[in-house]
Structure formats: structure tokens, C-alpha cells
C-alpha positions in Angstrom: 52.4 33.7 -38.0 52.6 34.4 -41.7 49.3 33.8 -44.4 49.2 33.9 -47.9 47.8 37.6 -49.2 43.9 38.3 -50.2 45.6 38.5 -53.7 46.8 35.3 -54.2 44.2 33.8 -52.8 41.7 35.2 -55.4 43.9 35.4 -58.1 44.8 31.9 -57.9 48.7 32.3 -58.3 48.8 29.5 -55.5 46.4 27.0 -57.2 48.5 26.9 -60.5 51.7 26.8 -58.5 50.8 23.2 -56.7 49.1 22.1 -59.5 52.2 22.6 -61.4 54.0 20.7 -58.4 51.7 18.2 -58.4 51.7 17.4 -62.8 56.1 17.7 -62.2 55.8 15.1 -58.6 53.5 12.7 -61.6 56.2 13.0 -64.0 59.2 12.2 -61.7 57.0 9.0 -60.2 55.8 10.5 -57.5 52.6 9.9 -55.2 51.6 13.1 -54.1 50.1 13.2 -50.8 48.0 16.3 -49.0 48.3 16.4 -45.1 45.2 18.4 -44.0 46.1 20.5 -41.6 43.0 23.1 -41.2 43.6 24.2 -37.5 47.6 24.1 -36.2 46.3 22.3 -33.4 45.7 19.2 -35.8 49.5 18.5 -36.1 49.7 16.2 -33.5 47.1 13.8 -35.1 49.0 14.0 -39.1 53.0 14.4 -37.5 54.1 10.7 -36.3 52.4 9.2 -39.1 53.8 11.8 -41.6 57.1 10.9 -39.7 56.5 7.1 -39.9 56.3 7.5 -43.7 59.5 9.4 -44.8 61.4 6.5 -42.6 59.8 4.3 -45.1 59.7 6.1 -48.8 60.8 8.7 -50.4 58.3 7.8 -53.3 55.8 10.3 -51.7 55.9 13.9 -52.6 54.0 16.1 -49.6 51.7 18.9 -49.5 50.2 21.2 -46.6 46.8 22.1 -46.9 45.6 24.5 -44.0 44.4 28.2 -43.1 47.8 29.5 -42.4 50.7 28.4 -45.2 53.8 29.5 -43.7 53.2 29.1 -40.0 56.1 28.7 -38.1 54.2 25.7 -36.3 54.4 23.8 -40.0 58.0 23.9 -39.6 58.2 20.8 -37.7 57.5 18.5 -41.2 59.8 20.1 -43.6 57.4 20.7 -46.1 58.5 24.3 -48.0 55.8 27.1 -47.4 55.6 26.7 -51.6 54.0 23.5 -51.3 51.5 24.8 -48.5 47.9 25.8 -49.5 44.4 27.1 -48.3 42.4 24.6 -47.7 39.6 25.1 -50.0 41.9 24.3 -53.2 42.0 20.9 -51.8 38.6 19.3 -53.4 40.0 20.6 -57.0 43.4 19.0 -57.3 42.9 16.6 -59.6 46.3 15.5 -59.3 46.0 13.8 -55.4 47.0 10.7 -55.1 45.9 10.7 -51.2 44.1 13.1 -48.9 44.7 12.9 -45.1 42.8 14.5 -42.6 42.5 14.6 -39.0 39.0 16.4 -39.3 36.0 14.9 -40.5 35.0 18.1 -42.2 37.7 18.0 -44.7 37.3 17.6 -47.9 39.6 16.2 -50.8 39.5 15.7 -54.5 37.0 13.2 -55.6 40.1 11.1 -57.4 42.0 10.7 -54.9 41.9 8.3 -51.9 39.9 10.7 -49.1 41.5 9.2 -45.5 39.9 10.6 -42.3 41.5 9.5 -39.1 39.7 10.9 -36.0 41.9 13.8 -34.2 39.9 12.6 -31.1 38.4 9.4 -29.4 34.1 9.2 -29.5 32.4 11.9 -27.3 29.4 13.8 -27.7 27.4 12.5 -30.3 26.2 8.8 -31.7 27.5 9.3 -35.6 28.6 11.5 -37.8 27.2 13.9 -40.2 26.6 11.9 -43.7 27.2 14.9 -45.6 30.4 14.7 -44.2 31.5 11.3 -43.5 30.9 10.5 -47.2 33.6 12.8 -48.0 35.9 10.2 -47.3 36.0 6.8 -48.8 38.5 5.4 -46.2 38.3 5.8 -42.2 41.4 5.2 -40.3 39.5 3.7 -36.8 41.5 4.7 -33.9 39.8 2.4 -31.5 36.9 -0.4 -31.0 34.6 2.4 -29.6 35.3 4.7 -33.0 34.5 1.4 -34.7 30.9 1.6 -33.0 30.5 5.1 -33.6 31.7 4.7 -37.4 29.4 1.5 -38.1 26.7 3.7 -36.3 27.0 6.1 -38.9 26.4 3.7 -41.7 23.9 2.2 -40.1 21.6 5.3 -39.8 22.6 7.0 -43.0 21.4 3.0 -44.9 25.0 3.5 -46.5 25.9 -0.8 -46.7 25.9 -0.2 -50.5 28.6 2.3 -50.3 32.5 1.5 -50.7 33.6 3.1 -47.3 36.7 1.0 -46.3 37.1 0.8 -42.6 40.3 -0.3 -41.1 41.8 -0.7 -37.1 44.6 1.7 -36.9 44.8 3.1 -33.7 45.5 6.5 -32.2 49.4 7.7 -33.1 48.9 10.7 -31.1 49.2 8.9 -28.1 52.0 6.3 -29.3 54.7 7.8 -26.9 52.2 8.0 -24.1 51.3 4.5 -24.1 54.5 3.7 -24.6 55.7 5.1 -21.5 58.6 7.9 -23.0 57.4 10.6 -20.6 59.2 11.0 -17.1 56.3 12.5 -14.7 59.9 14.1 -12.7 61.5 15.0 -16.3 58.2 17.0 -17.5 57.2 18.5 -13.9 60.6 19.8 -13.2 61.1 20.7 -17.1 57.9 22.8 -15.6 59.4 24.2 -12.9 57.1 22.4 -10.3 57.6 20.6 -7.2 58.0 16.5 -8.0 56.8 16.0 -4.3 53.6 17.5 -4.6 50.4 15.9 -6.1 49.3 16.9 -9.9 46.0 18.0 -10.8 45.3 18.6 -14.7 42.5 21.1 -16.1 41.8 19.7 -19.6 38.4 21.1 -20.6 36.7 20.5 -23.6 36.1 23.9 -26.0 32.4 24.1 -26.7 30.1 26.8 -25.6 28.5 25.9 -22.4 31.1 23.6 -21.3 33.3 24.7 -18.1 35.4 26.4 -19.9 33.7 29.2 -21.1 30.8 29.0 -18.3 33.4 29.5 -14.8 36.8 28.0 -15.9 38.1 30.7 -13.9 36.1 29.8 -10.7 37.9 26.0 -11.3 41.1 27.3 -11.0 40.7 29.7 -8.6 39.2 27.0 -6.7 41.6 24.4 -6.8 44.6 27.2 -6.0 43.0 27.2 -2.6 45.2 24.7 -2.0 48.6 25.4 -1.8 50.1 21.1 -1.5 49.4 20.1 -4.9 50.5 21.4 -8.3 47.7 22.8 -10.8 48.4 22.5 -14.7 45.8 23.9 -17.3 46.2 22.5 -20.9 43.1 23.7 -22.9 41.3 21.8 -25.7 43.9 22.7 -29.0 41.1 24.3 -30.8 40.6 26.7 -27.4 44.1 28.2 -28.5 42.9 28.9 -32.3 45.0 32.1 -34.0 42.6 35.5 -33.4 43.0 35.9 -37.4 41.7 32.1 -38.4 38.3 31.7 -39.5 36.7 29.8 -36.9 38.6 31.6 -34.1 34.8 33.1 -32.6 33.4 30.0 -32.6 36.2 27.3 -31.2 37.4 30.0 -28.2 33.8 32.1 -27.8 36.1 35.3 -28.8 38.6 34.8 -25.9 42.0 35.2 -25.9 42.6 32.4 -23.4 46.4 32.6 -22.7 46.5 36.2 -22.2 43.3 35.6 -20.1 44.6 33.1 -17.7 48.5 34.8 -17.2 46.7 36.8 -14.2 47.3 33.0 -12.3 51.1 32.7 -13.4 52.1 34.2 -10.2 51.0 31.3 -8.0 54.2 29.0 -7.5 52.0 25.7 -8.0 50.4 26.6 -11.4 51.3 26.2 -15.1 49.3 27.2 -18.0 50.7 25.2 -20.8 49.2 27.0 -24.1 52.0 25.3 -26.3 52.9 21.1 -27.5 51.0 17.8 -27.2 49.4 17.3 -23.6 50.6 13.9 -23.7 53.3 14.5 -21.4 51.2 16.4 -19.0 49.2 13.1 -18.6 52.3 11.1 -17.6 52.8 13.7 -15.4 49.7 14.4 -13.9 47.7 12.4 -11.0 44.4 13.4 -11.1 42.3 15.0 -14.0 39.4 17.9 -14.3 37.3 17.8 -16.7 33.6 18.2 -18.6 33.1 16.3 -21.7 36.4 16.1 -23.4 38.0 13.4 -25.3 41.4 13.9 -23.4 39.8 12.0 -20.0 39.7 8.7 -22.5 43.6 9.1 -23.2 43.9 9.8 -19.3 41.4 6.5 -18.3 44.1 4.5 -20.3 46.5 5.2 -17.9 44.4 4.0 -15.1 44.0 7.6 -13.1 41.3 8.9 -11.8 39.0 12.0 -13.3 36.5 14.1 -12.3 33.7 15.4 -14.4 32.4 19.1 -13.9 28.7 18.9 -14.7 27.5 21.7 -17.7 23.7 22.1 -17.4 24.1 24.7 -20.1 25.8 22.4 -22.7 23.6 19.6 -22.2 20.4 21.6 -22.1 21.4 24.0 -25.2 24.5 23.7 -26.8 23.5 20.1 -27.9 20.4 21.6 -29.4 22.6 24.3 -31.2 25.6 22.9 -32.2 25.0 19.0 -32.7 21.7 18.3 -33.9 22.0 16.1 -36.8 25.4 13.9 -35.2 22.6 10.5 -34.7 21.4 10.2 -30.8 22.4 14.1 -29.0 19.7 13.7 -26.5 21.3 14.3 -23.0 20.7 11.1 -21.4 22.6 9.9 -24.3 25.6 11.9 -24.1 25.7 11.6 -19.9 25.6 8.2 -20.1 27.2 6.2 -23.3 30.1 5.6 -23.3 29.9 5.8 -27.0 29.6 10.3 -26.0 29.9 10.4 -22.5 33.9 10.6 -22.5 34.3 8.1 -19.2 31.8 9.8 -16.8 30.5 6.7 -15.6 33.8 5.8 -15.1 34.6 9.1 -12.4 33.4 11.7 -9.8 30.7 13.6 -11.4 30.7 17.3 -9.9 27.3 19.0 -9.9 28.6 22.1 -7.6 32.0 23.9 -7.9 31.7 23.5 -3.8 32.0 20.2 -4.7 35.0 19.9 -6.1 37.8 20.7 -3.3 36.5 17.3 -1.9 36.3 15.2 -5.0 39.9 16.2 -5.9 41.2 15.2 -2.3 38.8 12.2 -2.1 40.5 11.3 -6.3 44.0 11.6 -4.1 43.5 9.7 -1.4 41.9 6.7 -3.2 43.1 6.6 -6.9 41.9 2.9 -7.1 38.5 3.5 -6.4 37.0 3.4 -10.0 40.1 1.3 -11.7 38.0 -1.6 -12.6 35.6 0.2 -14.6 38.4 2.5 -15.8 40.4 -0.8 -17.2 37.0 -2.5 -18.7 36.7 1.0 -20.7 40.0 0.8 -21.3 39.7 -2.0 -23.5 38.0 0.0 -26.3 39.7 2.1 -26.2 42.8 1.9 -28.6 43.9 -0.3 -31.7 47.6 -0.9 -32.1 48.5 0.3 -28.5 51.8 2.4 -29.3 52.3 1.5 -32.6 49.2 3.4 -34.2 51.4 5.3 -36.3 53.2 2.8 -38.3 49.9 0.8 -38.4 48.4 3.8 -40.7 51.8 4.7 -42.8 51.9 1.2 -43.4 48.3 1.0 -44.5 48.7 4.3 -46.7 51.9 2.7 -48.6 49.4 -0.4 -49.4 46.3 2.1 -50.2 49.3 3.6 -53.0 50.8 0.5 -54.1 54.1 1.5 -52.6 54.3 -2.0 -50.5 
């Protein structure tokens, strides 16, 4: 993975290079248009909408803001490595037209036109930070849940007065997927796995105290026991964060999670899948594990069933630690709303790990059992069903008077 030097970064070699850019895109009639990409993993959330956009107009000149110009990973837009920044030179670019980011912690130029579109659907916590939500004067609302959330967030910080433009979108990372593009044979044979056999998915959420970090292992080793169903792991994105990035302690507790699971490749049934979206591993997948992630939300759209691993440790600390100030935390809250609780109401809670050999067969045997309340959550779930993406390239191209 290759990084800009110590060097430039101080010297600020890179900062007059894209502001030269930038002052050459404003002479040639060009928008100019930073993708905040902080984290690799946020591509998925900033891609089909970047992708919707160059279908549409070539009036748009693009820039890369993240903690790793030059990763190979950023090869997928196109975007040359000299028009790829850290992210801190963001705020000062006078010369943005718009700033896009996937994370709410992002921060662009006060000139431009600050977009946040969430990179996950509400779990958690009630609202958002205000120091950081009013970085952004526009939010890109993925679903009529976000809306809630969102309009929480105003509502507690007394911000009515303030222009903050909300508008339905949807969520474009999950376009394909509610589409129906992925073959559950194609992607478990692509896999190597048996199409016959039943698939469970492990999708945990990253924070401390979560399952992850508190006995992932025991789940795994748990649900190897049996032999007649498939086993796919597909961590939170942030859970995969490079060992030279900035937050790479906090988002994976100092693990080194796909070296630390390849001790389980040698079981026929199980697939650690450390790279791409996990979109296609929901199509493919029949039953899901999880704690609190957002994921189970994207997996409750398809109608299938999940089963929630009980974290005493994250709802009796990590709450405390990591999101005091995000509105209503409490754990009664987060357990129960499904404004936070990412669908448990909705599933099998697991208090025990000896629980969970039975609520994985007991998920198999009757899929239907929670479908009605899984379709009622459904419903606020998504804006735009499958067409998110065009829905918020179109939107941008009005937000620069390119439409």
C-alpha cells in the first residue's frame, strides 16, 4: 500500500499541487469535487455514486481525499494518485465546489457544499454529535429510520434556525443487492463451498466489547461443530483497517484479524472473506450472526433470519466510553429502538454461546418465524430501493447547477 512521505506532508508540496489542480479545473469550467475516502473500507459507500456521475458529466473534475494516496484499493475510480490527498488538507481548499463523505466525521471547506451520506444504516446511538453534524450543510438520508435519527439530531441540538438540507436518497451500497444481481450458487461456488449445504454468515460489528473482540473465536469454533452447513466470516470494514493507518488500534483493538482467523482455513466448510463488498455474501447466505451491527438491517431487507449475540461488556461500558454524547446511549435504549438496536427485536437474542448451536438450527428450520416483524422494519428501512445511487448523483448535478 503506498502513502505519501512525512516530507510532503509537512512541507506542503501536496497542498500546492491540488490547489494548483483545483484554480487550473476553475479555469477550464470545471466543478471540482472531493470524494472522502478516510478509511479504504469507505469505497463501497462513495464508488456507485462516483460511477453514476461520470455516466452523466464530464463537467466534474475529481479528487481523493484519504489517509493512504496511492493505494492500490483507489484504483478502482481512476482518479491519478496526483489528485489524491491526506485528509486534513480538505477543510482548507478554498477551491471545492463539493465535499462527499461517507463519514460523519469529515470535514470539508467551509465554501463548498459539505454532503454526508451515512456509510451505515442507524444503530447505536439516538443522534449525532453537533460538533460534527454541523460540518455538513447537506445530509444525503439513506432511509426513513436515518430520517428519524437525522431530525433527532436537530431536534436536541435546537438547530431549526440552521440551513441543513435534508434529502431521501437511499443507500447505493446496497443497489445490486436489492436488485437481485447476486447468484447465492455463483458467489458460493466462486467460494469454493458446497451449494447444497445451509449458509451461516458471521458479520460482527467492530467496537470494543462487541463479539468480536470479546470470544469471536469461541463463535466460530462453535458453529464449526457442525460439519452440514457452510460458515462465512465477513468482518465490520473498519475491523480490516491497514496496521500503518491512524485509527488502526482503535477500529481492530490492535489485531490483525485475517492473519488471526487463517488458523480456521483448513476446515472445508469455512471462508474468511477479508476482501470486497459483503453484499454478495448476503444473497448468498441463509442465516446471519451477529451483535449490534448495521449489516443485520441490510440482511432483514432480504427477509432472513438473524441472531443477535448478547455483549454485556459493550452495553455496560463501551457505551459509557466510546458514545456518550450521540443523544439517548442508555442500554435499554440501544437493546430495544429500533432507531440503535440494529433489528434485535426483530431476531433470536443469544445470552450464552451454549446457546447458539440451537438458535442457528432453530433460524434453519423455521426461517419464517420472525418475517412479519422483519418486513414491517423493512419498510424503514431504504429510500430509492436499488436506485440510491442515481438518486444522489442526480441530486449532486442539481446541488452544482450541472442539471
Amino acid at each position: 500500500m503506498g502513502s505519501k512521505t512525512d516530507t510532503e506532508k509537512s512541507s506542503g508540496k501536496g497542498y500546492i499541487r491540488i490547489k494548483s489542480g483545483m484554480l487550473i479545473d476553475k479555469f477550464r469550467k470545471k466543478k471540482t469535487v472531493i470524494l472522502d475516502i478516510e478509511e479504504l473500507s469507505f469505497i463501497p459507500y462513495i464508488l456507485p455514486i462516483y460511477e453514476s456521475l461520470i455516466k452523466k458529466t464530464n463537467s466534474i473534475s475529481y479528487y481523493i481525499s484519504t489517509h493512504y494516496p496511492g493505494a492500490s484499493e483507489l484504483n478502482v475510480f481512476g482518479i491519478p494518485e496526483s489528485k489524491q490527498f491526506i485528509v486534513s488538507m480538505s477543510k482548507d481548499l478554498h477551491e471545492t465546489d463539493l465535499f462527499l463523505s461517507p463519514h460523519i466525521y469529515g470535514k470539508g471547506n467551509k465554501n463548498s457544499i459539505r454532503i454526508h451520506i451515512n456509510h451505515n444504516q442507524p444503530v447505536k446511538y439516538q443522534s449525532y454529535m453537533k460538533r460534527d453534524f454541523i460540518n455538513f450543510d447537506v445530509h444525503f438520508l439513506t432511509s426513513p429510520l436515518h430520517r428519524k435519527q437525522t431530525e433527532n439530531t436537530i431536534k436536541d441540538y435546537s438547530l431549526e434556525e440552521i440551513d441543513i438540507k435534508l434529502f431521501n436518497i437511499g443507500y447505493s451500497k446496497s443497489d445490486d443487492l436489492l436488485c437481485g444481481k447476486y447468484s447465492r450458487e455463483k458467489v458460493l461456488s466462486d467460494l469454493g463451498l458446497d451449494i447444497q449445504k445451509k449458509t451461516i454468515l458471521y458479520a460482527p460489528s467492530w467496537d470494543k466489547g462487541l463479539s468480536l473482540r470479546s470470544f469471536g473465536e469461541s463463535v466460530i469454533e462453535e458453529m464449526l461443530k457442525n460439519e452440514s452447513i457452510n460458515i462465512i466470516v465477513k468482518l465490520h470494514p473498519i475491523s480490516y483497517s491497514s496496521e500503518d493507518g491512524p485509527n488502526y488500534k482503535f477500529y481492530t483493538g490492535g489485531i490483525n484479524w485475517k492473519e488471526r482467523l487463517e488458523k480456521y482455513n483448513s476446515y472445508k466448510n469455512f471462508r474468511h472473506v477479508s476482501e470486497g463488498k459483503s453484499d454478495p455474501l448476503l444473497a448468498a447466505s441463509d442465516v446471519m450472526v451477529t451483535d449490534l451491527s448495521s449489516v443485520a438491517l441490510e440482511f432483514i431487507m432480504l427477509d432472513k433470519p438473524v441472531i443477535y449475540i448478547n455483549c454485556p461488556e459493550f452495553f455496560e461500558k463501551t457505551l459509557k466510553e466510546t458514545y456518550t454524547g450521540f443523544g439517548n446511549t442508555s442500554e435499554e435504549f440501544v437493546k430495544n429502538d429500533p432507531k440503535a438496536n440494529a433489528g434485535r427485536h426483530t431476531g433470536i437474542v443469544v445470552e450464552e454461546m451454549s446457546q447458539l448451536t440451537e438458535a442457528v438450527q432453530r433460524a434453519l428450520n423455521d426461517p419464517k418465524e420472525f418475517s412479519q416483524k422483519r418486513k414491517e422494519l423493512a419498510e424503514m428501512l431504504t429510500y430509492n430501493k436499488g436506485r440510491a445511487a442515481d438518486a444522489a448523483s442526480d441530486k449532486i448535478l442539481e446541488l452544482l447547477n450541472l442539471k
